[in-house]
C-alpha positions in Angstrom: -14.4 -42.6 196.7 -13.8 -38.9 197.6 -15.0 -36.5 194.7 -13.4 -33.5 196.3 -12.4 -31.2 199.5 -14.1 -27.9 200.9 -11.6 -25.6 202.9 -13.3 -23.2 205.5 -11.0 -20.2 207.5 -11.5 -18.0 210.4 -10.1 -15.3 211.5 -11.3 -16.1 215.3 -11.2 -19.5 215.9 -14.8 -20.3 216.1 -17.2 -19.0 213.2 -15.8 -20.9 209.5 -16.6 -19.6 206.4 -16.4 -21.3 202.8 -13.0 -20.2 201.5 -12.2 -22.8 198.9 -13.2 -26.1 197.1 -10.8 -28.5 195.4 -10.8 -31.6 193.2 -9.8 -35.2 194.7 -6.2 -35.0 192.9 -5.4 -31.6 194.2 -2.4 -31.9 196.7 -1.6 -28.2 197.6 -3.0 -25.0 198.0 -2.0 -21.5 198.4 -3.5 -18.5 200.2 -2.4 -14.7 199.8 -3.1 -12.1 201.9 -4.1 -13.8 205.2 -5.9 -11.4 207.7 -3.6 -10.3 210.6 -5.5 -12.8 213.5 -4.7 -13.8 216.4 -6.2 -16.9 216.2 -6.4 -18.7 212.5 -8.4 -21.4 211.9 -8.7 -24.4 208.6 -11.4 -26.6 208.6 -11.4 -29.2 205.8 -13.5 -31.2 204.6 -13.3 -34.7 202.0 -16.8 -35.1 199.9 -18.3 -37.6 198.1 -21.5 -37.6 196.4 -23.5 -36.2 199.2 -21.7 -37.5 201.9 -19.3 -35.3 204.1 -16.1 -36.5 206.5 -15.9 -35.0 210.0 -13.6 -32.1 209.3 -9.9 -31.7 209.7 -9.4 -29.1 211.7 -5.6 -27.2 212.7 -5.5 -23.7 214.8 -3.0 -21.3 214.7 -2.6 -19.1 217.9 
């Protein structure tokens, strides 16, 4: 059963940092004020009790 989701950005396509967490029933998210990149990255992640999925992971060039 997934408890929840961790969403990590970067601004260069390779180093992610923690940029949100999320309970299981959320279904959206918005972000303000993304950095001018030119590469964006999301990484995301499902939980459950200590157990983490391989992450999601969607590139913007």
């Amino acid at each position: 059963m997934i408890n929840g989701y961790r969403l990590e950005r970067s601004i260069d396509g390779s180093e992610y940092s923690f940029l949100a967490s999320y309970d299981a029933d959320s279904v959206s998210a918005t972000f303000n004020q993304q950095p001018a990149a030119a590469t964006l990255g999301f990484r995301l992640f499902a939980l459950s009790g200590t157990y983490e999925s391989m992450p999601v992971t969607i590139i913007f060039q």
